[in-house]
C-alpha positions as a printed NumPy array, in Angstrom:
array([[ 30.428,  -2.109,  -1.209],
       [ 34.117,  -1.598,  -2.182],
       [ 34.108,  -5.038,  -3.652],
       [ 31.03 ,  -4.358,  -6.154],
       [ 28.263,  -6.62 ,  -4.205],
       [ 24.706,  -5.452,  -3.861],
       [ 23.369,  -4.954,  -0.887],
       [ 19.756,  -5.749,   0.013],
       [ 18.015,  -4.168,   2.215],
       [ 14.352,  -5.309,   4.015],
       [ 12.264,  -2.24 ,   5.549],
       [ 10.449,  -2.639,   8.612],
       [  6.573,  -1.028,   9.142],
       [  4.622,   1.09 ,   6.427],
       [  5.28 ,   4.971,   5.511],
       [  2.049,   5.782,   8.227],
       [  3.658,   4.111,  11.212],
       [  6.511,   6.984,  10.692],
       [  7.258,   8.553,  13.827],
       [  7.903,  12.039,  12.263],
       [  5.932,  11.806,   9.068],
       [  3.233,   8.763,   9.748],
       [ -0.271,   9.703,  11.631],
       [  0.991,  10.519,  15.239],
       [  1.104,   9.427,  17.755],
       [ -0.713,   6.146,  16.013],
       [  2.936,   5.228,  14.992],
       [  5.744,   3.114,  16.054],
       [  8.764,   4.566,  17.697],
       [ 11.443,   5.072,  14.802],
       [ 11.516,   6.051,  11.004],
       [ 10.23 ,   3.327,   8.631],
       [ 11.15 ,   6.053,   6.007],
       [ 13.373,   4.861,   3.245],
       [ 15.948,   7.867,   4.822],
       [ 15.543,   5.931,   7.941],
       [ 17.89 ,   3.438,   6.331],
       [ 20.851,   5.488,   5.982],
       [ 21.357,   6.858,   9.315],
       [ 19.925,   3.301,  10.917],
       [ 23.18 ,   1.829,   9.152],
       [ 25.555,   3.583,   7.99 ],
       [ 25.037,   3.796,   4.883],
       [ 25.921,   7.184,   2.79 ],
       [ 23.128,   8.719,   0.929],
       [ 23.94 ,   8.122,  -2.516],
       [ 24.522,   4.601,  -2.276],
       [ 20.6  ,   3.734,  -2.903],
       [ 20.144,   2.561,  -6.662],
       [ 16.79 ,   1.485,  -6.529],
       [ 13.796,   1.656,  -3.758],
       [ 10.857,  -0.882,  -4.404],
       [  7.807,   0.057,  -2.41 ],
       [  5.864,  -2.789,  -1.229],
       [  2.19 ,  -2.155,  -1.337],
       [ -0.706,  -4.679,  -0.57 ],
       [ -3.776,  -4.275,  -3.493],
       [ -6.342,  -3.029,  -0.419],
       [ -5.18 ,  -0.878,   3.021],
       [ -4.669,  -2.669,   6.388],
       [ -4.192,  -1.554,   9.359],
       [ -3.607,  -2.656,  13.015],
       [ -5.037,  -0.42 ,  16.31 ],
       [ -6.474,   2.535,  16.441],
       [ -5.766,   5.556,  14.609],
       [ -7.463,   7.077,  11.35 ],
       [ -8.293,   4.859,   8.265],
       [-10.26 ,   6.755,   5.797],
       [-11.158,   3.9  ,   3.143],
       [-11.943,   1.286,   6.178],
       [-14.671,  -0.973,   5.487],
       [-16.893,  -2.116,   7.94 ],
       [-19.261,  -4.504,   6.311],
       [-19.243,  -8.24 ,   5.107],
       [-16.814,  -6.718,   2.29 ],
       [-14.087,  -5.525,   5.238],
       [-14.599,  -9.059,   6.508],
       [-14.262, -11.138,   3.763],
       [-10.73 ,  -9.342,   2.824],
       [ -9.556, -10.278,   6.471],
       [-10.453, -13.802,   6.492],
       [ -8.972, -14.689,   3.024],
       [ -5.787, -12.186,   3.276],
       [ -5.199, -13.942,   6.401],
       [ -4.87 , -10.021,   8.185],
       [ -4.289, -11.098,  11.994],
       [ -1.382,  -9.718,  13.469],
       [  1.957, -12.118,  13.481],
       [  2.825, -11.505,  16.977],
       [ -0.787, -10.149,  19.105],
       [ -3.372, -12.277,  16.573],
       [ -5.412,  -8.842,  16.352],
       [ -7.796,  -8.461,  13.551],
       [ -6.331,  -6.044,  11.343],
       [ -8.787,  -3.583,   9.753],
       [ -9.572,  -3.528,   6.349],
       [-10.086,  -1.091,   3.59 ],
       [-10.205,  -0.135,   0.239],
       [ -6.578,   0.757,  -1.607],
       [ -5.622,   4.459,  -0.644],
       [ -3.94 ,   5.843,  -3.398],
       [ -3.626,   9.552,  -2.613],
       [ -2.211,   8.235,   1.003],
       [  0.55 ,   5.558,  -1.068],
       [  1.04 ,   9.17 ,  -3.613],
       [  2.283,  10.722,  -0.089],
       [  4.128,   7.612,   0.949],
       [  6.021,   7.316,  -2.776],
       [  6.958,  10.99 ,  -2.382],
       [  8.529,  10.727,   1.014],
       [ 10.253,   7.443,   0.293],
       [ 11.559,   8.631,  -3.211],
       [ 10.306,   5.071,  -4.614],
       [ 11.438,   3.813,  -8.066],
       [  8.771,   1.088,  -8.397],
       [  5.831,  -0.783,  -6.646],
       [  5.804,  -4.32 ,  -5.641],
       [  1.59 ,  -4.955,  -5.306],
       [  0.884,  -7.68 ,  -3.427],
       [ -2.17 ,  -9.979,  -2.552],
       [ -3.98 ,  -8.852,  -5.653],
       [ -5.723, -12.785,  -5.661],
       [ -7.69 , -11.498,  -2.308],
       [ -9.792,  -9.204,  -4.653],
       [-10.65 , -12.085,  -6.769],
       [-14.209, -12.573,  -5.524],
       [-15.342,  -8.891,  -5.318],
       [-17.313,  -7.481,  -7.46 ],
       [-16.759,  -3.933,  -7.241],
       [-13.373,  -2.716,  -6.526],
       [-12.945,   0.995,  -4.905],
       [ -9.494,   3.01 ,  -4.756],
       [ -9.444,   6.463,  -3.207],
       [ -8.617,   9.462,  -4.976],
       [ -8.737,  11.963,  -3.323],
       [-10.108,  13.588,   0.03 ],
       [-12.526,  16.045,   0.836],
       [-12.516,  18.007,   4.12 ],
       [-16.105,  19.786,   5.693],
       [-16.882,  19.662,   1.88 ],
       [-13.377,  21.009,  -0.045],
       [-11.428,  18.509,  -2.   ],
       [ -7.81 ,  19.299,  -0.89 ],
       [ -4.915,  19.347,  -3.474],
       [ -1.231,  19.548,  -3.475],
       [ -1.004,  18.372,   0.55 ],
       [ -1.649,  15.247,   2.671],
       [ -3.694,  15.85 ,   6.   ],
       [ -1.186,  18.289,   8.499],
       [ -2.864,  16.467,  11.893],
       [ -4.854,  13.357,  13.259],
       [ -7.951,  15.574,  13.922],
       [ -8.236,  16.553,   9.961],
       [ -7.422,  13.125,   8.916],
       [-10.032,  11.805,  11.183],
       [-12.567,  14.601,   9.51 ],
       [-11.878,  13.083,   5.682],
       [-14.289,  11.953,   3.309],
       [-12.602,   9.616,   0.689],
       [-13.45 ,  10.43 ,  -2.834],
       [-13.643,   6.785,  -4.822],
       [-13.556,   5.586,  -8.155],
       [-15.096,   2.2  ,  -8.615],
       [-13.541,  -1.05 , -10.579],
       [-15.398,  -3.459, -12.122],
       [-13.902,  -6.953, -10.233],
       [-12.657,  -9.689, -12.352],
       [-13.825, -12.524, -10.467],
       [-11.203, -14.858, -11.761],
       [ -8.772, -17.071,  -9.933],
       [ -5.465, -15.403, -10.413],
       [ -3.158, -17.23 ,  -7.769],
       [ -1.696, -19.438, -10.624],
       [ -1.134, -17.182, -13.274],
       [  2.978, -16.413, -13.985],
       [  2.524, -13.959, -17.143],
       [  1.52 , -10.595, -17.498],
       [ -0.619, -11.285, -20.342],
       [ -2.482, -14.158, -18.192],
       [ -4.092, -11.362, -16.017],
       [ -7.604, -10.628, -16.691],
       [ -8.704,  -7.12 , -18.261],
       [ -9.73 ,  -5.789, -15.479],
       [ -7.058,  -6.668, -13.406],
       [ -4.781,  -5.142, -15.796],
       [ -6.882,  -1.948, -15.781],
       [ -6.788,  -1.963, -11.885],
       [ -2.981,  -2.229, -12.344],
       [ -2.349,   0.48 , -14.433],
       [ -4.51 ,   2.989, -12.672],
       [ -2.277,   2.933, -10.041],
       [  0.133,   3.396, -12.269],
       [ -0.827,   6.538, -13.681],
       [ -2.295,   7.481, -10.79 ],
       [  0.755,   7.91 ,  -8.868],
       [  3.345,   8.087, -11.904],
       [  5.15 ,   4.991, -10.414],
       [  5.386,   2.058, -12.549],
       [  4.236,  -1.258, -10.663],
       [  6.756,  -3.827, -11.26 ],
       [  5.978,  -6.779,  -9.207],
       [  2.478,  -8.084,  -8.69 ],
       [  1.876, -10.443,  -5.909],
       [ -0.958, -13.308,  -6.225],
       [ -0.218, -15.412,  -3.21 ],
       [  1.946, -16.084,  -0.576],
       [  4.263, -18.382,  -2.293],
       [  7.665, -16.727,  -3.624],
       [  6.727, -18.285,  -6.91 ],
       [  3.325, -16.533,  -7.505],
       [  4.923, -13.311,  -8.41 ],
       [  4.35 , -11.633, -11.706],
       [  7.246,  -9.533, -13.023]])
């Protein structure tokens, strides 16, 4: 740091798995939290410049716990065979689910992210309708303003979607922004101005190359 050099720095487990903030006591046993950085190594505070959240384009999720946008149909399945979601170390089946987007609006605001880095966008290719929550309603009240306080009023939410037309177009080999299909784009920038965050990076396979910038 003295001499000028960036430092780069790889989190470890999503926002959820949080062991303060995440769904307890479904979580791991530290802070995944961007905050958990500084005190995990030393770092001061104000030496963050920039904090990329990385995001897949649907939810996944491994063990139990609540998952309000899982799907359980040939849909869920399809996602987990071509995503590849088997945990690295067990081989579980991870579950599968449409994108969560007032749970990643929580996970932005306690991470303090400047961008989004989407990833496995090409996995949607096939579908032909594409959910993302928007909200949640609990024993019939949207909620506002606040993310679930406990595991038994998560457990009790009913996702409120809006539905995406899919562009069922191969996207693993495009390299340009432009190259995207319209309704990929449109998929993109919902996010966007759904959680005020710009995405900057959008992942279409798992080679460091197919990344669009």
């Amino acid at each position: 740091m003295k001499d000028g050099k960036n430092i780069l720095v790889e989190g470890a487990n999503g926002t959820m798995l949080d062991i303060d903030h995440g769904s307890y006591p479904f979580v791991t046993s530290s802070n995944t939290l961007v905050s958990g950085l500084f005190c995990g190594l030393g770092l001061p505070h104000n030496s963050l410049t920039k904090s990329i959240g990385v995001c897949k384009a649907y939810l996944t999720r491994v063990g139990n716990g609540p998952m309000p946008t899982e799907i359980n149909d040939e849909i869920g399945n399809f996602i987990r065979e071509k995503g590849r979601e088997y945990g690295v170390t067990t081989g579980r089946p991870r579950r599968c689910g449409w994108l969560d987007l007032y749970q990643l609006k929580y996970a932005l605001m306690l991470n303090g992210l400047t961008s989004i880095n989407l990833t496995k966008l090409d996995i949607l290719d096939e579908i032909d309708e594409i959910k993302v929550c928007t909200g949640y309603k609990i024993n019939g009240e949207e909620i506002h303003n606040r993310y679930p306080d406990t595991i038994k009023e998560l457990g009790n939410v009913v996702p409120i979607y809006k539905t995406f037309k899919g562009w069922k177009r191969d996207t693993s080999k495009l390299r340009q922004k432009e190259e995207l299909p319209k309704e990929a784009i449109d998929y993109i920038e919902f996010i966007r101005e759904f959680t005020h965050v710009p995405v900057e990076y959008v992942g279409l396979g798992p080679d460091r190359t197919q990344m669009i910038h």
